[in-house]
Rosetta silent file (secondary structure, phi, psi, omega in degrees, C-alpha in Angstrom):
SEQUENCE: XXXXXXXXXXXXXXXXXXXXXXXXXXXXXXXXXXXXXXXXXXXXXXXXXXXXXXXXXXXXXXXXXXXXXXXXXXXXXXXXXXXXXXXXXXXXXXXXXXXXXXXXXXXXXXXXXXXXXXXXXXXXXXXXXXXXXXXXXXXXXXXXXXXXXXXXXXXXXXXXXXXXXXXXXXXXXXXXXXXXXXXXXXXXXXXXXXXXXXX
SCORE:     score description
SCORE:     0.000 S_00000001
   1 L     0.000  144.952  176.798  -94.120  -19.881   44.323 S_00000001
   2 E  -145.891  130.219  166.712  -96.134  -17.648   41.996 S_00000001
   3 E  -106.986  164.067  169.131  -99.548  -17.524   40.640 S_00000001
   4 L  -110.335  158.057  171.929 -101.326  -15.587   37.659 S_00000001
   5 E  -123.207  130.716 -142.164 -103.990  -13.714   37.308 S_00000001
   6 L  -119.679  158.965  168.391 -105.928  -13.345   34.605 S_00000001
   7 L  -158.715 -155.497 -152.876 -109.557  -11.021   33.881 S_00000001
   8 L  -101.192   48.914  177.102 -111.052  -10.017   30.817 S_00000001
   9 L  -115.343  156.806 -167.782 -108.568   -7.073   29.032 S_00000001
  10 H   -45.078  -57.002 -179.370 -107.159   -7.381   25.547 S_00000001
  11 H   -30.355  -72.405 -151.387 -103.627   -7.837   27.255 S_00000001
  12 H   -59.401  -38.045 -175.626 -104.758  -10.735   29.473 S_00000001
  13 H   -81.695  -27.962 -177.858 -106.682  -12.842   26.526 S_00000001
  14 H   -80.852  -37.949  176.374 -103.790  -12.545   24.336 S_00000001
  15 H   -53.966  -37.631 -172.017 -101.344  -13.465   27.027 S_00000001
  16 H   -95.730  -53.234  153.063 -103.279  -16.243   27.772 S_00000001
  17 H   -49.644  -30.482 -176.515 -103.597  -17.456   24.413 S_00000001
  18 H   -56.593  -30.762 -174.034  -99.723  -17.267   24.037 S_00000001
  19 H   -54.060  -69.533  168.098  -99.545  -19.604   27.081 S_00000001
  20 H   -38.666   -7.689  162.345 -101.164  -22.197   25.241 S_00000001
  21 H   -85.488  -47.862 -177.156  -98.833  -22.168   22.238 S_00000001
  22 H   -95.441  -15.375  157.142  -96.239  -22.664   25.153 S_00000001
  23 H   -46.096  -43.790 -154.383  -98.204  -25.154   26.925 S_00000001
  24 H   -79.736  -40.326  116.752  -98.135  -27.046   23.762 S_00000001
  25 H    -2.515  -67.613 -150.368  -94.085  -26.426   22.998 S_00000001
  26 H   -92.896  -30.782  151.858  -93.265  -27.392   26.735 S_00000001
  27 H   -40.916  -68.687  177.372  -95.759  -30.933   26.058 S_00000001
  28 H   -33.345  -61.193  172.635  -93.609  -31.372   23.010 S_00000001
  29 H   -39.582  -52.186  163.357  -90.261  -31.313   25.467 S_00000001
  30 H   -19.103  -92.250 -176.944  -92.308  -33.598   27.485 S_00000001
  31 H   -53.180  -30.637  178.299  -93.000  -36.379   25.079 S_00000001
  32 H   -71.056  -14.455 -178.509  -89.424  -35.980   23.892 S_00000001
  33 H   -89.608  -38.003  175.498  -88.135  -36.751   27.324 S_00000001
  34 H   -73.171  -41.632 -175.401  -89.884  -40.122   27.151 S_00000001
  35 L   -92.686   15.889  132.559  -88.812  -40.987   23.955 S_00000001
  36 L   -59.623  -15.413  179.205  -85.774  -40.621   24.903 S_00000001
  37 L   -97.409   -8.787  169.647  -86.235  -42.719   27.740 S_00000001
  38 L   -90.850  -21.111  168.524  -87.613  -45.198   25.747 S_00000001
  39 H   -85.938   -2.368  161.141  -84.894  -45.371   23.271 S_00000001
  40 H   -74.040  -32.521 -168.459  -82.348  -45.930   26.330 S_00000001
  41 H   -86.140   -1.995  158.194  -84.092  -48.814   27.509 S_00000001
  42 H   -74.486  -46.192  161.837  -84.009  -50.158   23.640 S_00000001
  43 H   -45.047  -44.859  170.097  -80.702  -49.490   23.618 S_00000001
  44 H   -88.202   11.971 -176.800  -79.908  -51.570   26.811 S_00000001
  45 H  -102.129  -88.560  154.897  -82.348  -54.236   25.986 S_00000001
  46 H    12.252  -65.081 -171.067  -80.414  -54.267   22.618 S_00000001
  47 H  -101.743   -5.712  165.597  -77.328  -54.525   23.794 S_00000001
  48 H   -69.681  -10.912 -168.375  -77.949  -56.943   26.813 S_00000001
  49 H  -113.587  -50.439 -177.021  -79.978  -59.383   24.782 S_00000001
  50 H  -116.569   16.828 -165.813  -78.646  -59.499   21.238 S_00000001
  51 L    34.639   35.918  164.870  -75.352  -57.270   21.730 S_00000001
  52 L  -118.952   77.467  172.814  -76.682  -54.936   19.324 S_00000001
  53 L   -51.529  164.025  160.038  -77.337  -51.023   20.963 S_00000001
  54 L   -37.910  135.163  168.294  -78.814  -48.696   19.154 S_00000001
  55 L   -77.945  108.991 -175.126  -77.020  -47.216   15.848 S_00000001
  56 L    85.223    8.899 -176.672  -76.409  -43.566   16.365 S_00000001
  57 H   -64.156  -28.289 -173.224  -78.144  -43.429   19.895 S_00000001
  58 H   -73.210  -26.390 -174.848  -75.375  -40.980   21.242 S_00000001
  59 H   -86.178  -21.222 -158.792  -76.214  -38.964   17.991 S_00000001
  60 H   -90.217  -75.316  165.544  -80.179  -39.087   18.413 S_00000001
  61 H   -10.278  -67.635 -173.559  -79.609  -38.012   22.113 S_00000001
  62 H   -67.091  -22.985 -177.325  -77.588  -35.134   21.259 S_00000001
  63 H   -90.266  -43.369 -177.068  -79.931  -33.969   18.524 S_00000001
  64 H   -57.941  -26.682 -165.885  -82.887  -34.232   21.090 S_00000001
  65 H   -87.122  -21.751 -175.471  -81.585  -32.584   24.110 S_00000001
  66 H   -81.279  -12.080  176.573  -81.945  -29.067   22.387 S_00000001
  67 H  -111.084    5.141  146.167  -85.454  -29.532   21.991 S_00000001
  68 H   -59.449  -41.425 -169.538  -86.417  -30.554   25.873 S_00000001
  69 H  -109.942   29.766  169.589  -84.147  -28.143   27.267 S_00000001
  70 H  -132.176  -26.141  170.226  -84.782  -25.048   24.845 S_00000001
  71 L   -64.852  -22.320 -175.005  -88.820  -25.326   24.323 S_00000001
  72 L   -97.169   12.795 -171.856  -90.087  -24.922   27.727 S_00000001
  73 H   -62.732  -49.242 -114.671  -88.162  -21.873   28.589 S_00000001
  74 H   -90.265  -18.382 -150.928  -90.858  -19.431   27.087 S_00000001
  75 H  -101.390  -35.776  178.858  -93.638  -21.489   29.647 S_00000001
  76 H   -71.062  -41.992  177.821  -91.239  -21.398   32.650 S_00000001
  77 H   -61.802  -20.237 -167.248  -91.010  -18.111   32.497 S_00000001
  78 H   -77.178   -0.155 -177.498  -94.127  -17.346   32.376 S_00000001
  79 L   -85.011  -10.638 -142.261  -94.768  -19.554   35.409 S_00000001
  80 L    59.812   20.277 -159.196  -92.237  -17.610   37.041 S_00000001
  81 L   -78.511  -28.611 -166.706  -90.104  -21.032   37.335 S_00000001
  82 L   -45.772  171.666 -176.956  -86.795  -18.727   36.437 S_00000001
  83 L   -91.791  126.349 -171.783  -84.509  -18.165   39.479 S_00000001
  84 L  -121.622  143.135 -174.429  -85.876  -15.247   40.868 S_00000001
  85 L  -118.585   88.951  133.367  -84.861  -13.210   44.011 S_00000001
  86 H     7.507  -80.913  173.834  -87.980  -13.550   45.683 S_00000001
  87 H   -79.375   19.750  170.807  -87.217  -11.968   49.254 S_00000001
  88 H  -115.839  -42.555  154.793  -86.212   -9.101   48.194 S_00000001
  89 H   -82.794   -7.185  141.384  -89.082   -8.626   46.152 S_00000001
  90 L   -25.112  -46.106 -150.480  -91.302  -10.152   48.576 S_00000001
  91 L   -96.599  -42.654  161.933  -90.755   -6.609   50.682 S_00000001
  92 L   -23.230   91.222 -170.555  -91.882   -4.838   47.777 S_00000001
  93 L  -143.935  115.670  165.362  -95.291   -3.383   46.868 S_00000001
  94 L   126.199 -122.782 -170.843  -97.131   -0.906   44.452 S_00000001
  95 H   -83.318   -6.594 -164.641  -95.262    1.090   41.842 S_00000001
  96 H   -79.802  -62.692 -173.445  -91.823    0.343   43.850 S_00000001
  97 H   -62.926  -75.618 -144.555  -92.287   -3.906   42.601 S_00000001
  98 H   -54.056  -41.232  173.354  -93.761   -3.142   39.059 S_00000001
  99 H   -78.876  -28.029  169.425  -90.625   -1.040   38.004 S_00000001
 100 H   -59.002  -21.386 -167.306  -87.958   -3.390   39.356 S_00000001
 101 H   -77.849  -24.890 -168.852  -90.118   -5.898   38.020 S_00000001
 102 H   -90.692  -40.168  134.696  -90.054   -3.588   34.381 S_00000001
 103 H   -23.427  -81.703 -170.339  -86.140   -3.189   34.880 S_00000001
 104 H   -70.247  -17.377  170.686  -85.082   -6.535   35.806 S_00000001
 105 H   -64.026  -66.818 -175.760  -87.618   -7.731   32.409 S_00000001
 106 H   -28.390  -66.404 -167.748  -85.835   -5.121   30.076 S_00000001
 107 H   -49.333  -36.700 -176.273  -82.498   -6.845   31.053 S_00000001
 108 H   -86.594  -31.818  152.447  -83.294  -10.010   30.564 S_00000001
 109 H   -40.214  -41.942 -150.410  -84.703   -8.998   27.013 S_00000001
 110 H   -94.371  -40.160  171.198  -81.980   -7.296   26.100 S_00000001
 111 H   -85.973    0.305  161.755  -79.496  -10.306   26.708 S_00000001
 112 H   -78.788  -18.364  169.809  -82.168  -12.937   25.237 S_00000001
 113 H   -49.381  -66.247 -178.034  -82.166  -10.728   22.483 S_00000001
 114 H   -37.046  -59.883 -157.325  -78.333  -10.823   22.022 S_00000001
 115 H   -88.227   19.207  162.563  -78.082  -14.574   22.635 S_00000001
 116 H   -69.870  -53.158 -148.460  -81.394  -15.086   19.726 S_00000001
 117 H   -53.203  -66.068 -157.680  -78.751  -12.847   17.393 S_00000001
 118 H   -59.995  -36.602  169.757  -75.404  -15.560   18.558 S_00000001
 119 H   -83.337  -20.515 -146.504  -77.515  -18.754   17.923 S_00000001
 120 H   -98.652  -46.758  155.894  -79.048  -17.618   15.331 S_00000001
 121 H   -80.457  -14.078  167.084  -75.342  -17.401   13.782 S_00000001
 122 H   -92.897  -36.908  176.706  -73.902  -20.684   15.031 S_00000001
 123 H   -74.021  -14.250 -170.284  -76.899  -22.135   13.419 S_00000001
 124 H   -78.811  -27.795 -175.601  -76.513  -20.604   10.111 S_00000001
 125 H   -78.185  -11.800 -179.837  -72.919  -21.623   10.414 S_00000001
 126 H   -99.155  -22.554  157.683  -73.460  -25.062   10.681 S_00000001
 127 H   -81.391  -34.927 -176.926  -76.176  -25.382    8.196 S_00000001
 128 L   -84.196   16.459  163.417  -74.280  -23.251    5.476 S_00000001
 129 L  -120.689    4.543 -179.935  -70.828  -25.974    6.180 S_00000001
 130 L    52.439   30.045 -171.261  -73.272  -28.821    6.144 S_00000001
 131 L   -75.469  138.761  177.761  -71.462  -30.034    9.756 S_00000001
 132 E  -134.877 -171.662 -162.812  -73.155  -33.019   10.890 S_00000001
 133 L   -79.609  158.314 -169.524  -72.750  -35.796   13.767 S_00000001
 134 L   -46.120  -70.309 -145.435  -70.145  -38.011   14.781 S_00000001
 135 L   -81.232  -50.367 -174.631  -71.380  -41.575   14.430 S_00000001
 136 L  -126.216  -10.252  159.738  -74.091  -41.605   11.585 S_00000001
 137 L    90.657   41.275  158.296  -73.866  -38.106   10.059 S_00000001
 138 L   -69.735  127.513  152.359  -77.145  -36.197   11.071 S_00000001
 139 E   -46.078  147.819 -169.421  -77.240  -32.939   10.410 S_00000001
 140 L  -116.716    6.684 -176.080  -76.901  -31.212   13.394 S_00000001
 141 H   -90.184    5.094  170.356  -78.329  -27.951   12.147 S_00000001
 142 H   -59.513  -57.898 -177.484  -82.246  -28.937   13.365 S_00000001
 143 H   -43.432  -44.177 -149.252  -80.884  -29.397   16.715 S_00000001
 144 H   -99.207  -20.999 -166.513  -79.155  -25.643   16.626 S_00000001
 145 H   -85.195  -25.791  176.408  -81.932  -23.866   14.769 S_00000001
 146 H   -71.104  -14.963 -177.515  -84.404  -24.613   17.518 S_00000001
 147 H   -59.623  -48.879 -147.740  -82.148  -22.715   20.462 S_00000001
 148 H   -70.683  -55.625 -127.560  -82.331  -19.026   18.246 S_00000001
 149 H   -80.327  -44.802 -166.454  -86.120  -20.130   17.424 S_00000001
 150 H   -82.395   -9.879  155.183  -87.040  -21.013   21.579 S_00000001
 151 H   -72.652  -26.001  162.703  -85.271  -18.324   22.359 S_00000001
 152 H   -58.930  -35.489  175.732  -87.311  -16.104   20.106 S_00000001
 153 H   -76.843   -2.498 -168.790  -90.473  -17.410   21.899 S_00000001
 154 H  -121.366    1.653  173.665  -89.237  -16.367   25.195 S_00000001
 155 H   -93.477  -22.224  148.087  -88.181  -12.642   23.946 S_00000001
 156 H   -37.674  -62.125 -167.059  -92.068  -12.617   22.988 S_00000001
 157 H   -72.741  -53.951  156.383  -92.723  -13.396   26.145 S_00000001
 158 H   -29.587  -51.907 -158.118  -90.675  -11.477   27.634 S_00000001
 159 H   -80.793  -28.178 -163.524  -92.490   -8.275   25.776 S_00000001
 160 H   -70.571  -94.717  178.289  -95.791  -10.009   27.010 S_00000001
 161 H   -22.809  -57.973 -172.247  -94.567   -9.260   30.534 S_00000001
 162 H   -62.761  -27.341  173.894  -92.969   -5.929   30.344 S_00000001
 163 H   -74.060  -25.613  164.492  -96.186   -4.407   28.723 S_00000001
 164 H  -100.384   -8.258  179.641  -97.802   -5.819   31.841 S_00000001
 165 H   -78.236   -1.888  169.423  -95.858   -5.363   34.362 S_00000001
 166 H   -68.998  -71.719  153.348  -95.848   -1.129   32.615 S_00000001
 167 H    -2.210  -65.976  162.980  -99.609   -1.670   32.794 S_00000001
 168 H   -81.075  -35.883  161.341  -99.470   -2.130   36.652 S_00000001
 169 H   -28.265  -86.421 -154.019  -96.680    0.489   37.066 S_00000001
 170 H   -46.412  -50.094 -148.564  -99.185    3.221   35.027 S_00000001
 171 H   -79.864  -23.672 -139.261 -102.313    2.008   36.430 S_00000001
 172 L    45.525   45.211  169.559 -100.547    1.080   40.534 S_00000001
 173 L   -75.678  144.837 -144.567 -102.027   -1.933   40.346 S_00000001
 174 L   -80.176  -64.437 -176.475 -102.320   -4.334   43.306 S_00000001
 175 L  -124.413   85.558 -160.935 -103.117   -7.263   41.334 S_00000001
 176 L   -84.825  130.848  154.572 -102.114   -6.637   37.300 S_00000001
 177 E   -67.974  142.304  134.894 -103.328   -9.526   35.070 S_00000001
 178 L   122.772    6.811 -159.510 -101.157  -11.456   33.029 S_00000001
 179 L  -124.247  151.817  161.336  -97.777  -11.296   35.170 S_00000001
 180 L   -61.253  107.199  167.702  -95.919  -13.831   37.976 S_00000001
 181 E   -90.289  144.142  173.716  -97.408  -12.489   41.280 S_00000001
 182 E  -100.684  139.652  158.003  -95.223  -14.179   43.887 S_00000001
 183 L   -79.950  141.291 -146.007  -96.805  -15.389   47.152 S_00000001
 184 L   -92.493  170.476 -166.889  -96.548  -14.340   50.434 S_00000001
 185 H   -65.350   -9.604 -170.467  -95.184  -16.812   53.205 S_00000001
 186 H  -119.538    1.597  129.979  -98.901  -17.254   54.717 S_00000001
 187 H   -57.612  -41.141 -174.493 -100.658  -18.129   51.335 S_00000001
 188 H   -51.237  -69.110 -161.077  -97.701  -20.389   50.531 S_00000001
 189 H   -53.554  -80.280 -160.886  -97.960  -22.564   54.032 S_00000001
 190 H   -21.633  -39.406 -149.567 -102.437  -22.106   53.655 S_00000001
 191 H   -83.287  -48.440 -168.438 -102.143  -23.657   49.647 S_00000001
 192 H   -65.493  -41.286  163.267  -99.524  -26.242   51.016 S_00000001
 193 H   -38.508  -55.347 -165.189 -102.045  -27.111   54.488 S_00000001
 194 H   -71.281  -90.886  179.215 -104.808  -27.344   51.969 S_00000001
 195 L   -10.781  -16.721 -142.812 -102.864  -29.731   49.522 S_00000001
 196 L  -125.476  -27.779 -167.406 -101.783  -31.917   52.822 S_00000001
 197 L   -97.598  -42.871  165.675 -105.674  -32.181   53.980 S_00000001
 198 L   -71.130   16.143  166.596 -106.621  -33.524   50.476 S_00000001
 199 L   -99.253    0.000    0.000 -104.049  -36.408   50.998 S_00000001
């Protein structure tokens, strides 16, 4: 589990506005998950009641799933939600964490970069051949242009991070705003006690 911390430097208010642009992005995914869930149960009402499903529901689906599962990346990371290896950086502390932490950031920049450039070219290829969907013939290039675009938000994000986790390198800070701090095993149980006493 990891929380952030935030105080009053340029870094930290801008960081903190970006969240909110990905609050808002990872809401969108949200609501898109329901109304997907509402057009399955139209579909099966549909076809259990009048034998008519939806027209194109396999195609609606398929256009929809890129923007649940490609908008909220830029918010998990910043939540730290990403698979992370944790105990090992658990053991970690002062300028020792903030450069593996500035390391293992670069890297993942450098291949979200890569896979912005590769989507970025499957979408262009599919808008400049006009390919569209099986059943009812939506363009499919909406669907493709949001992966390069949420991956662009999370190479942002990304940058957001490495300038702070640099930030706590330069300065050795304990507790740098604006970054995942992960928690140690005896805050974790304390938050989870407290959460258990307010049931």
């Amino acid at each position: 589990m990891t929380h952030i911390i935030s105080d009053n430097s340029r870094f930290s208010r801008w960081e903190r506005y970006y969240f909110i642009f990905e609050s808002w992005l990872n809401l969108l995914g949200g609501i898109t998950i329901f109304l997907l869930v509402m057009l399955a149960v139209i579909n099966a009402l549909g076809r259990w009641l009048f034998n008519q499903p939806v027209i194109g529901y396999v195609d609606w689906v398929e256009q929809a799933m890129a923007v649940f599962a490609f908008l909220g990346l830029a918010y998990c990371q910043r939540q730290g939600g990403h698979i992370r290896m944790d105990i090992v950086l658990s053991l970690l502390k002062g300028r020792a964490l903030w450069i593996i932490e500035c390391i293992s950031t670069l890297f993942m920049l450098v291949i979200t970069a890569a896979l912005v450039y590769g989507t970025y070219l499957h979408f262009y290829r599919a808008f400049s051949h006009g390919d569209s969907s099986m059943d009812i013939g939506l363009p499919i290039w909406p669907a493709k242009l949001i992966v390069p675009l949420a991956l662009l938000l999370l190479v942002v994000r990304l940058l957001l991070q490495l300038w702070g986790y640099g930030r706590a390198f330069m300065r050795n800070d304990p507790h740098p705003a604006g970054v995942p701090m992960v928690e140690d095993h005896a805050a974790q149980a304390q938050r989870e006690a407290a959460a258990l006493d307010e049931e």
